[in-house]
PABAZA-499688 format. One line per 3 residues: number of its first residue (from 1); for each residue x, y, z of N, C-alpha, C, O. Coordinates in nm, 3 decimals, decimal comma. Layout:
residues N
NUM	X/Y/Z/X/Y/Z/X/Y/Z/X/Y/Z | ...;
***
This chain:
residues 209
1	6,867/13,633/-8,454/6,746/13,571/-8,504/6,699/13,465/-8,406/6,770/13,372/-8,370 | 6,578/13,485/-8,366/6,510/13,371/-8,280/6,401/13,281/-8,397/6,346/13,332/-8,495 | 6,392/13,166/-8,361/6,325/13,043/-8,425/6,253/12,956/-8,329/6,300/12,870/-8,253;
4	6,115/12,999/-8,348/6,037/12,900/-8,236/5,950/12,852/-8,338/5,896/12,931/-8,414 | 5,929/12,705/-8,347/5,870/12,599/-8,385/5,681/12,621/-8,330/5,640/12,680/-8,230 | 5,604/12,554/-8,431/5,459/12,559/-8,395/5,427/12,390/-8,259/5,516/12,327/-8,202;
7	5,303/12,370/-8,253/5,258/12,271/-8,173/5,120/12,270/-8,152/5,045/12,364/-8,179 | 5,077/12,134/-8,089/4,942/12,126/-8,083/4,835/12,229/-8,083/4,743/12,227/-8,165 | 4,848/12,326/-7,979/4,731/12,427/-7,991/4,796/12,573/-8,075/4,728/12,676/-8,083;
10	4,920/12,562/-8,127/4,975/12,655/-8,170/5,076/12,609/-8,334/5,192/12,618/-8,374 | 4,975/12,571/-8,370/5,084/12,510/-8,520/5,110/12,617/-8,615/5,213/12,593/-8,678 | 5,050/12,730/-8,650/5,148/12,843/-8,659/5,310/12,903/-8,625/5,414/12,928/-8,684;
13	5,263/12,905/-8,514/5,353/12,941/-8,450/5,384/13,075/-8,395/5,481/13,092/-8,322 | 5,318/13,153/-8,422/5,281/13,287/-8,421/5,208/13,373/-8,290/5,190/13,494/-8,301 | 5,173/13,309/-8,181/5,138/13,344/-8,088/5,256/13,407/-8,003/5,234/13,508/-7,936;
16	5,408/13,335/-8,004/5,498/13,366/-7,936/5,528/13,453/-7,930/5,569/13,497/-7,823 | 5,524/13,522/-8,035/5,553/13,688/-8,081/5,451/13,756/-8,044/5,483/13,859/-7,985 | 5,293/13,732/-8,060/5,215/13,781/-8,008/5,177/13,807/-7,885/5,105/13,903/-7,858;
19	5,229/13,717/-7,791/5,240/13,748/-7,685/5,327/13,815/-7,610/5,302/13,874/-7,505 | 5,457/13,801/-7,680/5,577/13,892/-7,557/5,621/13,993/-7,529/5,737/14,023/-7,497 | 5,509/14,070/-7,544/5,514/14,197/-7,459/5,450/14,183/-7,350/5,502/14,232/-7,250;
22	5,334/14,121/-7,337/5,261/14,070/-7,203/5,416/14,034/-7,118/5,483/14,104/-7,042 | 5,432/13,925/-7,158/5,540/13,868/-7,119/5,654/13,921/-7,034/5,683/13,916/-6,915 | 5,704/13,971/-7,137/5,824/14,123/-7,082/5,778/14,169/-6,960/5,855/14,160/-6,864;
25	5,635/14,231/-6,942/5,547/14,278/-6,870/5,534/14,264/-6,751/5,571/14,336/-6,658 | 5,467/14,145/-6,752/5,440/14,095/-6,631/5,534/13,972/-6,583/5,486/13,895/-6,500 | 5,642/13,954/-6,622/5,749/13,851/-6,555/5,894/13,847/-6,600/5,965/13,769/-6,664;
28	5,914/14,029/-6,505/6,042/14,110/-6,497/6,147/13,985/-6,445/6,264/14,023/-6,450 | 6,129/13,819/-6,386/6,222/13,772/-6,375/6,292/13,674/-6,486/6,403/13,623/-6,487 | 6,195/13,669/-6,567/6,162/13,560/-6,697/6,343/13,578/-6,735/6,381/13,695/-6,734;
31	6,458/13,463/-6,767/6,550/13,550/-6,885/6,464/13,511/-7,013/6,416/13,413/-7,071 | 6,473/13,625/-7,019/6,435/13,638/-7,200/6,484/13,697/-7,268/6,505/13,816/-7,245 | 6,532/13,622/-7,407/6,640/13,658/-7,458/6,617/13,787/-7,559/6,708/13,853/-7,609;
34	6,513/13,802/-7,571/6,499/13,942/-7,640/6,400/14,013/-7,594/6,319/13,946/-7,532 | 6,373/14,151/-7,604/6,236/14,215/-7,517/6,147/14,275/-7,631/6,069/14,367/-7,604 | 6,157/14,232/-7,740/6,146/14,320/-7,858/6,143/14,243/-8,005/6,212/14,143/-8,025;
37	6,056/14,299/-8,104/6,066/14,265/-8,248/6,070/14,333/-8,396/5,958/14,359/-8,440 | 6,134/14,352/-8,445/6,154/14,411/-8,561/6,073/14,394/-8,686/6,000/14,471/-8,748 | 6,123/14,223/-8,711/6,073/14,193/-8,802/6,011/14,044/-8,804/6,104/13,975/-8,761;
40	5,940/13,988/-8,822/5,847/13,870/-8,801/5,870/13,782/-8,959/5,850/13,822/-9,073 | 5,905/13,684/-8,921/5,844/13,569/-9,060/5,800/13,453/-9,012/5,849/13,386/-8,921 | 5,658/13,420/-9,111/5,576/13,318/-9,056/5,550/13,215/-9,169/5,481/13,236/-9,269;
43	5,639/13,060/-9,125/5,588/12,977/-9,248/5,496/12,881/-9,173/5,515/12,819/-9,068 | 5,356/12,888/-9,285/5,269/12,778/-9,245/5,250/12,675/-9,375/5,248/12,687/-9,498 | 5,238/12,592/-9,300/5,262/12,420/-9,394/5,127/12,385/-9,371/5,114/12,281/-9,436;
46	5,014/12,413/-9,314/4,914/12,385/-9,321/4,799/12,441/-9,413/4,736/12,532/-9,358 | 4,764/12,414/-9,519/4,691/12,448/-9,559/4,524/12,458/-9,533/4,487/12,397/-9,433 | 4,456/12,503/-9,583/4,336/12,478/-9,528/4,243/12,331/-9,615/4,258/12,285/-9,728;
49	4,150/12,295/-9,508/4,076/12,152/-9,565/4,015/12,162/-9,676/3,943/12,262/-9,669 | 3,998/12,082/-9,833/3,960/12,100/-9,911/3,760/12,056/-9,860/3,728/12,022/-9,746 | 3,671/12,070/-9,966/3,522/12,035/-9,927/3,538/11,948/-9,965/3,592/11,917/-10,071;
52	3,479/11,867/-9,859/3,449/11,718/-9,869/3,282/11,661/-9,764/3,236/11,721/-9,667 | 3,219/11,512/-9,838/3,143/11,486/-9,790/3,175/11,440/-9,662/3,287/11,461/-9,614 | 3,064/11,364/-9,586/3,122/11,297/-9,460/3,009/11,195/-9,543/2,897/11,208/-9,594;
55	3,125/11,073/-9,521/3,062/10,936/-9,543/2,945/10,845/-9,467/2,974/10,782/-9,366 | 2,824/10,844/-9,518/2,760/10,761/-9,397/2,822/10,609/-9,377/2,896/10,531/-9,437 | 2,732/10,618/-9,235/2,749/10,471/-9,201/2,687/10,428/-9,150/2,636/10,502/-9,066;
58	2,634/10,278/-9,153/2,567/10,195/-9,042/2,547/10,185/-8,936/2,471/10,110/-8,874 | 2,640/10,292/-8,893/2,662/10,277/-8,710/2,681/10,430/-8,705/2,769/10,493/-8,762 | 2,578/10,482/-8,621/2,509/10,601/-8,612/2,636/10,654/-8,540/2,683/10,760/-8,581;
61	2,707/10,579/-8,417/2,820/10,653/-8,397/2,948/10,693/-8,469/3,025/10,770/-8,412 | 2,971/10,654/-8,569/3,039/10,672/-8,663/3,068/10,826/-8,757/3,161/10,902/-8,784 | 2,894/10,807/-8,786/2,872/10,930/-8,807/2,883/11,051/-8,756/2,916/11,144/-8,829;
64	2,857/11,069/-8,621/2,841/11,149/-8,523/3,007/11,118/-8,539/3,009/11,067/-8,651 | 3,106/11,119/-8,507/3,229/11,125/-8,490/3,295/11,191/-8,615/3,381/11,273/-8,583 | 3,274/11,174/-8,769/3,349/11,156/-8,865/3,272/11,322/-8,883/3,326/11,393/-8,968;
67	3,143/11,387/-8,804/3,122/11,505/-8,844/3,181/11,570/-8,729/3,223/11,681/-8,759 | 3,199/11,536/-8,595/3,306/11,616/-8,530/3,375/11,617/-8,557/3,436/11,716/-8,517 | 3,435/11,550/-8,625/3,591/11,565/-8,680/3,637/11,699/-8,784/3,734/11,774/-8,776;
70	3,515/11,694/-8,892/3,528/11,777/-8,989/3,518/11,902/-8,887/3,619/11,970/-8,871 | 3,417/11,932/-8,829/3,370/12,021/-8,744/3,515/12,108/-8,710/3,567/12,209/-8,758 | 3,544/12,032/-8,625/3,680/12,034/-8,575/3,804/12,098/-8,659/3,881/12,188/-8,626;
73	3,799/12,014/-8,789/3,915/12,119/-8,871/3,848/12,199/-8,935/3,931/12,279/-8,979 | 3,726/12,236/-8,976/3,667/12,375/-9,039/3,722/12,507/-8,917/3,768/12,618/-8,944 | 3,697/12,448/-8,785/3,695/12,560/-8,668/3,899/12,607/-8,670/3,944/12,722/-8,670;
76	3,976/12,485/-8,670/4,076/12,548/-8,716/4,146/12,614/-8,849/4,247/12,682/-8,864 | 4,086/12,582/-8,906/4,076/12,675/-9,043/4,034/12,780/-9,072/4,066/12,842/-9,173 | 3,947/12,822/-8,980/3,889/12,965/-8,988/3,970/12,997/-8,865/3,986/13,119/-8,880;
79	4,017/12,972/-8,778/4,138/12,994/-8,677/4,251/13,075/-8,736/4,290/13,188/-8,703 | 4,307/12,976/-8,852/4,463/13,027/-8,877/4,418/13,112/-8,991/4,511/13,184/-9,028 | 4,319/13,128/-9,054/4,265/13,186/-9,112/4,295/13,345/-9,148/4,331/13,427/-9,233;
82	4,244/13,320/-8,996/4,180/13,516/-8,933/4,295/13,556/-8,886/4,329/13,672/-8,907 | 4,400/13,444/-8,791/4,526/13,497/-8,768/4,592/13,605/-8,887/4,603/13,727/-8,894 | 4,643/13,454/-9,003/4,708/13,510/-9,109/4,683/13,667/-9,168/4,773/13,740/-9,209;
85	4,504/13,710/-9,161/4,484/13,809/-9,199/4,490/13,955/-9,129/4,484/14,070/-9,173 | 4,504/13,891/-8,987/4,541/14,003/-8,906/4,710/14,020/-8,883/4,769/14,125/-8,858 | 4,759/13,906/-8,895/4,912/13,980/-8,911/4,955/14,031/-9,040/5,049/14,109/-9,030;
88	4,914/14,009/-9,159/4,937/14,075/-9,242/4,917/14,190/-9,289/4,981/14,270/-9,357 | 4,803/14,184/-9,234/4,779/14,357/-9,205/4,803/14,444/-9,086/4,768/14,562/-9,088 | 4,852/14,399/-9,001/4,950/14,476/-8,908/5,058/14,485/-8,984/5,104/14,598/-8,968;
91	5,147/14,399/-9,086/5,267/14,432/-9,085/5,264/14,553/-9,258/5,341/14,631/-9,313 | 5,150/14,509/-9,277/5,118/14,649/-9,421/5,068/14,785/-9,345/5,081/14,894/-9,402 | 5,002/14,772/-9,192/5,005/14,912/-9,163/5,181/14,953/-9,137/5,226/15,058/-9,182;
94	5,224/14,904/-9,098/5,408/14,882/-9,030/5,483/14,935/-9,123/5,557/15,032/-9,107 | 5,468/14,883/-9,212/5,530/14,902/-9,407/5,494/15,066/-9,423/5,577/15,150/-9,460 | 5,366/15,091/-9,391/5,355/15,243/-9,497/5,344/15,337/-9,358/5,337/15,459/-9,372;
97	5,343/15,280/-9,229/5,371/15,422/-9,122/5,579/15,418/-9,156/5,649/15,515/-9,184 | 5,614/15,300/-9,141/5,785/15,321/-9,172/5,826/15,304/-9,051/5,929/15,366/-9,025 | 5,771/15,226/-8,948/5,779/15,182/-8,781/5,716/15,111/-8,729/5,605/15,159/-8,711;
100	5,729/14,998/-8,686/5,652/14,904/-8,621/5,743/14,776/-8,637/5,859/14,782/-8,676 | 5,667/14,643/-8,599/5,730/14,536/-8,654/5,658/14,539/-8,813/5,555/14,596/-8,848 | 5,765/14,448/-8,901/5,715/14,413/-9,055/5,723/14,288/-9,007/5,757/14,241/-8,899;
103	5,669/14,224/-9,147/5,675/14,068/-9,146/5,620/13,998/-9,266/5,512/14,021/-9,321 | 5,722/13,897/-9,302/5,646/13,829/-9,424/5,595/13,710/-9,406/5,652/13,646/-9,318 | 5,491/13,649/-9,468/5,383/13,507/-9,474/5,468/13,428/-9,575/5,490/13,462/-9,691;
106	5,512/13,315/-9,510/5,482/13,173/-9,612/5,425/13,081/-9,628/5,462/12,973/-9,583 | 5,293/13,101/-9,714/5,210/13,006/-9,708/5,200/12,897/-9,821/5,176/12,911/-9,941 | 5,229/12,776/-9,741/5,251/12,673/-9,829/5,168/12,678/-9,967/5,227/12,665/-10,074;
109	5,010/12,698/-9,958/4,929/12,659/-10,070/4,958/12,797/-10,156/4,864/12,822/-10,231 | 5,039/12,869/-10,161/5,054/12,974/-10,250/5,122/12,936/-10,365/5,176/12,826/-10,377 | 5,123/13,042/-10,470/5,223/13,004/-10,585/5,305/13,101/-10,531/5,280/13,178/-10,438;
112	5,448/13,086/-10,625/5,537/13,189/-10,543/5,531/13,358/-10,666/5,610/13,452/-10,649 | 5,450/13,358/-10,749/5,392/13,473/-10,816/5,261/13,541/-10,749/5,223/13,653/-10,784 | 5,188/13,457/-10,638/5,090/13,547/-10,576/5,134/13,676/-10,516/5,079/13,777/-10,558;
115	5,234/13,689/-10,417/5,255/13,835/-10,373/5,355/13,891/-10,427/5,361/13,995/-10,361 | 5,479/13,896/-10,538/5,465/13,946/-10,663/5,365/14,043/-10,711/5,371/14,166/-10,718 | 5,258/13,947/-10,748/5,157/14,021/-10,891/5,104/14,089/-10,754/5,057/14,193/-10,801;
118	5,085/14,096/-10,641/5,002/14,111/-10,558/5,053/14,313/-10,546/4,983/14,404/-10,501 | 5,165/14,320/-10,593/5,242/14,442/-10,558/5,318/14,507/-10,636/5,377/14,613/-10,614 | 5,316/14,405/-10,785/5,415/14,534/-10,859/5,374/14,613/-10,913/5,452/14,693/-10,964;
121	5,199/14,635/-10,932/5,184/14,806/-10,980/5,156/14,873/-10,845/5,114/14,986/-10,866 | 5,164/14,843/-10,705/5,154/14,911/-10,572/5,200/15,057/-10,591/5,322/15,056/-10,575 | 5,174/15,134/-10,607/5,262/15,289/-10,625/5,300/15,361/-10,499/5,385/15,449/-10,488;
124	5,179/15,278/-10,356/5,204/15,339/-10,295/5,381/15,289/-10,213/5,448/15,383/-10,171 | 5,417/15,193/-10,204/5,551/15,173/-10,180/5,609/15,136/-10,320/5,610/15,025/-10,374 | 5,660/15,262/-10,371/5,740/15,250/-10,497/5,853/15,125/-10,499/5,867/15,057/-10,600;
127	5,928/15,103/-10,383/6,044/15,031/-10,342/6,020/14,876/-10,317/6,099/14,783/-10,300 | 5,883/14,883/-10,320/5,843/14,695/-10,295/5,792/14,702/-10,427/5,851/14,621/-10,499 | 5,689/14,779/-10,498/5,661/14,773/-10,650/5,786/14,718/-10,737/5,756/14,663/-10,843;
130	5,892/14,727/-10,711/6,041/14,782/-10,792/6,093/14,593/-10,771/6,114/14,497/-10,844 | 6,093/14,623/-10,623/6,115/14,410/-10,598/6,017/14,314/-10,669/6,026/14,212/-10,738 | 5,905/14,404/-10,615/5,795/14,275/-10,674/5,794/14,244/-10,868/5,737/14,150/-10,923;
133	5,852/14,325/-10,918/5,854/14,319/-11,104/6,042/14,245/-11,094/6,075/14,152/-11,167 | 6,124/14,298/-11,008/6,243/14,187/-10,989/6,217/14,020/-10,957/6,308/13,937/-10,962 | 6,058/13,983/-10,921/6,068/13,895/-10,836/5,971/13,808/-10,973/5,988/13,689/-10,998;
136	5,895/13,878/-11,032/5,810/13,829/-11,148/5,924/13,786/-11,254/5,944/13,665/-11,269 | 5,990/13,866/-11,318/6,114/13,849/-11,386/6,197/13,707/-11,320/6,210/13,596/-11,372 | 6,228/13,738/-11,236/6,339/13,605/-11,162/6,281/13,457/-11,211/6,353/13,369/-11,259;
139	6,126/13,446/-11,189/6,059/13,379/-11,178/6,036/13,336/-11,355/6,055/13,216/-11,377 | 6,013/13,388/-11,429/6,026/13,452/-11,549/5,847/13,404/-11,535/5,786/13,304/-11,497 | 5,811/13,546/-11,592/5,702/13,604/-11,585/5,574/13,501/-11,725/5,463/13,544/-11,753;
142	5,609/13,423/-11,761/5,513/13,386/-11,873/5,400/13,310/-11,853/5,396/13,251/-11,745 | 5,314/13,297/-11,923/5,188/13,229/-11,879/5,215/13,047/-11,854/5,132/12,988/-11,785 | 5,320/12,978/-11,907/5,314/12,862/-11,862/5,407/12,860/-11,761/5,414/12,748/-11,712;
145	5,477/12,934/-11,714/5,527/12,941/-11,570/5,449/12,930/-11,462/5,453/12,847/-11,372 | 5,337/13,071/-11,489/5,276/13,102/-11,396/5,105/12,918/-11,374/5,005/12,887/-11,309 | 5,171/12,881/-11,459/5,047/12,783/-11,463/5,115/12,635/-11,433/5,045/12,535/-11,414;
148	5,246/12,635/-11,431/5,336/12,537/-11,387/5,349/12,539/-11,210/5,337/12,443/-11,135 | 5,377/12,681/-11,174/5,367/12,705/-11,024/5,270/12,725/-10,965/5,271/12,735/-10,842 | 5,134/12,741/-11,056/5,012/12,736/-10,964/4,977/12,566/-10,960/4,901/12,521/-10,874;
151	5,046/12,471/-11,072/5,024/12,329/-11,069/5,109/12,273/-10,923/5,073/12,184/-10,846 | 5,209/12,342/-10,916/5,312/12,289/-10,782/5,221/12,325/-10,639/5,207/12,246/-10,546 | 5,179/12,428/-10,643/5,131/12,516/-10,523/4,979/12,392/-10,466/4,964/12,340/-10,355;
154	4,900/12,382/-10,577/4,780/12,286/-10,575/4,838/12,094/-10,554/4,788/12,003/-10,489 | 4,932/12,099/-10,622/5,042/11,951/-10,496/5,074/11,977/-10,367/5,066/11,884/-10,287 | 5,104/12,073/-10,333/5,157/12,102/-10,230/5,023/12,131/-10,133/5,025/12,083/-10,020;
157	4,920/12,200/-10,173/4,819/12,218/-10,065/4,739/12,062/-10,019/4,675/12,032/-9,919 | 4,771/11,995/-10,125/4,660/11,882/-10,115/4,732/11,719/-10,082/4,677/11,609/-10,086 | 4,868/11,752/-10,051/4,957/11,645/-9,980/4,950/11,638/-9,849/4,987/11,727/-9,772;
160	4,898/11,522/-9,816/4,889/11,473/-9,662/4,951/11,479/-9,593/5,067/11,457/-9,628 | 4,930/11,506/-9,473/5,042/11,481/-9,359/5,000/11,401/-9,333/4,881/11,374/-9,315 | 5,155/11,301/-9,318/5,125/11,127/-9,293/5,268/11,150/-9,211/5,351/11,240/-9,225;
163	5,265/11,024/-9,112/5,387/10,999/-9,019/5,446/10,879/-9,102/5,486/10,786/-9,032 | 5,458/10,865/-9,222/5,574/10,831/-9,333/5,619/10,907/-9,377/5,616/11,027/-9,348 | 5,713/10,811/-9,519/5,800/10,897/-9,559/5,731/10,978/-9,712/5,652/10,892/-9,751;
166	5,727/11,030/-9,756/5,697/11,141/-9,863/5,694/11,065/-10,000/5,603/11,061/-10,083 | 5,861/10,986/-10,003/5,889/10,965/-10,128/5,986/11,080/-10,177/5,945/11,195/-10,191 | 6,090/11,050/-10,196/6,166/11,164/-10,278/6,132/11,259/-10,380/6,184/11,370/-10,388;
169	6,038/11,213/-10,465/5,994/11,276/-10,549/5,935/11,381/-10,528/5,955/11,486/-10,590 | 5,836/11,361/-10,413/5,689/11,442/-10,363/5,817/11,539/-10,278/5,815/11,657/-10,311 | 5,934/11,498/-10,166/5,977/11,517/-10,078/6,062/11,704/-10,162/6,072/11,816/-10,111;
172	6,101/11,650/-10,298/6,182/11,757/-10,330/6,114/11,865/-10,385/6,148/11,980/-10,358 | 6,022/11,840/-10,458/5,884/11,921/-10,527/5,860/12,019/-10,383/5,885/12,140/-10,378 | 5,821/11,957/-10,296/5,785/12,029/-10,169/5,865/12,121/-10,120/5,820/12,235/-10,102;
175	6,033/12,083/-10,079/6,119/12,175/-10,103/6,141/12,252/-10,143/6,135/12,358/-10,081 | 6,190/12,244/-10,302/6,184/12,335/-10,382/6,083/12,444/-10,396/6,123/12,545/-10,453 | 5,925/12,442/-10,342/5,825/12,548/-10,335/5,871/12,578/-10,253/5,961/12,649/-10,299;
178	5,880/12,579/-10,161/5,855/12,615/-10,016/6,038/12,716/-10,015/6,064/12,780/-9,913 | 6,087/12,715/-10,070/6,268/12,766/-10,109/6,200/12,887/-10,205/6,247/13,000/-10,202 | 6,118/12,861/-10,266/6,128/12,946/-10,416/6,007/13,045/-10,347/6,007/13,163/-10,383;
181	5,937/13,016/-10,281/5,809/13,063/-10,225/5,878/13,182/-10,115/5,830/13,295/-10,117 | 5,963/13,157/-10,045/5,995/13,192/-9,920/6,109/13,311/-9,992/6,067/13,426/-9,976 | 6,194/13,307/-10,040/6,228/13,333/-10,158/6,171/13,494/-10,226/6,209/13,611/-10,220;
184	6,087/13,439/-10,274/6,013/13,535/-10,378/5,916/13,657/-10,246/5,900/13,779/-10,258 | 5,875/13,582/-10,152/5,805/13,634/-10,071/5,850/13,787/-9,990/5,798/13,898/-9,983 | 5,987/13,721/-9,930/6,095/13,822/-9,846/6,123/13,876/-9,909/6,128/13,985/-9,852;
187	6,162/13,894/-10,032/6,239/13,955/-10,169/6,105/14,076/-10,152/6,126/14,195/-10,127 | 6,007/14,033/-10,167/5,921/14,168/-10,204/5,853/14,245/-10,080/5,799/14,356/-10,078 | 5,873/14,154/-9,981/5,803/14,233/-9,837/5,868/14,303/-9,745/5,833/14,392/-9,668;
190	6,009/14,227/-9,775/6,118/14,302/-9,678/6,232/14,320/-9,706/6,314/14,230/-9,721 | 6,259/14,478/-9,720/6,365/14,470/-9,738/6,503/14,414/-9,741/6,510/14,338/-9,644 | 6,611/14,415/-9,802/6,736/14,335/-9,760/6,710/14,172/-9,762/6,699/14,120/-9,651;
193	6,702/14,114/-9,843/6,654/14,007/-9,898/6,714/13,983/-10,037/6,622/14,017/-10,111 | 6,786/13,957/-10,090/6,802/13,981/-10,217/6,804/13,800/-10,302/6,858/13,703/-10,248 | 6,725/13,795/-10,455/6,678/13,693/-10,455/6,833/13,613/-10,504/6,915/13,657/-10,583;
196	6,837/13,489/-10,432/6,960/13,378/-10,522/6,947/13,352/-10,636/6,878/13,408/-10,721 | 7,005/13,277/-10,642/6,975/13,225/-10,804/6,862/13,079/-10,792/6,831/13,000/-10,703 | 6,826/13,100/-10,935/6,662/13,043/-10,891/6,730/12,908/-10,870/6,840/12,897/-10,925;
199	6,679/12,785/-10,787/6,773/12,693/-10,817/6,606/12,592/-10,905/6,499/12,639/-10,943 | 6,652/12,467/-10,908/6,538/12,366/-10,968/6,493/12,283/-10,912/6,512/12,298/-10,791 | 6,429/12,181/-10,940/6,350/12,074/-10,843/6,466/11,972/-10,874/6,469/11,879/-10,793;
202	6,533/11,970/-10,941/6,618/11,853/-10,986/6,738/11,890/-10,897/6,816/11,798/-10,873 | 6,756/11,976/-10,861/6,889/12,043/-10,737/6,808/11,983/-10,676/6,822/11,861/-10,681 | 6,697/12,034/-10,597/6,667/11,934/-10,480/6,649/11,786/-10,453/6,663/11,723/-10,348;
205	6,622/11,756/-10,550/6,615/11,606/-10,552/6,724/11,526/-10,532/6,724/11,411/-10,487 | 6,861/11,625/-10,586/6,993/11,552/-10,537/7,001/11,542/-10,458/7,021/11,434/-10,402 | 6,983/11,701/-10,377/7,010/11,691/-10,221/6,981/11,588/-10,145/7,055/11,534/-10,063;
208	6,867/11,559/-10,173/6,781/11,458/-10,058/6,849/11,299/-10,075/6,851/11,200/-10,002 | 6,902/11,332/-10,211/6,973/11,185/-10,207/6,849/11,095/-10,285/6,863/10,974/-10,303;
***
């Protein structure tokens, strides 16, 4: 298993893979530790920007700045956007030819019942239909579940990234989705995954101390 981290022009992280076949390609001296990919998983922690005004101000430059700014994250948002939707559908053509690379999405602002419900009447892969009603069940399938984890998923999209600390509280909540999400996700997209036992937010909260 290889693990490469996102960054400034690449906070996905997902280009690395996208690129290394070029790679392979054209720099027969490169060591590189693999020439090849099977299977892909992609967690993104970024959600996309909620709508918001831009505040005026008194000082015309202000303005002009606080709308480049927005500017600026709308353009990466429709960025990781279009990514997300083109690898996912490379890895659903992958899934039903039965060759290619696969790959599963973790996307933070999800509940962990979106790709679940997304697939268990799927008929056309009987064998992910079969996970995805294992993965609803695990989860236990009832309407204040499903309205408890769409309440976690909507914390989780709309928590700041700040260069502090979280708070334990916020810190384990976050965890715990992002475990149960990742989780529920692989369980139904890729094979050989099989789900743990569900754990709780209150397990995580120990952890963290």
């Amino acid at each position: 298993m290889l693990l490469t981290d996102g960054g400034v022009y690449d906070n996905m992280a997902d280009q690395w893979a996208a690129g290394l076949a070029g790679r392979v390609r054209d720099n027969a001296a490169l060591d590189i530790r693999t020439t090849g990919l099977d299977e892909l998983v992609v967690a993104n922690a970024s959600a996309g920007p909620p709508w918001t005004t831009v505040k005026a101000s008194w000082l015309p430059i202000r303005n002009e700045l606080s709308t480049l700014g927005r500017v600026k994250d709308v353009q990466y948002a429709v960025s990781t956007s279009t990514r997300r939707h083109d690898l996912v559908n490379a890895w659903e053509t992958a899934a039903r030819a039965g060759h290619g690379v696969t790959g599963a999405l973790v996307h933070i602002a999800q509940s962990p019942f979106e790709v679940p419900d997304a697939f268990a009447q799927d008929d056309r892969l009987p064998d992910r239909a079969a996970r995805a009603r294992e993965a609803i069940t695990w989860l236990g399938g009832s309407d204040a579940n499903r309205a408890a984890w769409a309440a976690v998923a909507e914390e989780s999209r709309t928590l700041p990234t700040v260069l502090r600390k979280l708070g334990p509280d916020a810190t384990a909540r976050l965890l715990w989705h992002a475990y149960v999400l990742a989780a529920c996700n692989l369980h139904v997209l890729l094979p050989g995954y099989p789900l743990p036992p569900l754990p709780t937010e209150e397990e995580f909260r120990e952890l963290i101390g």
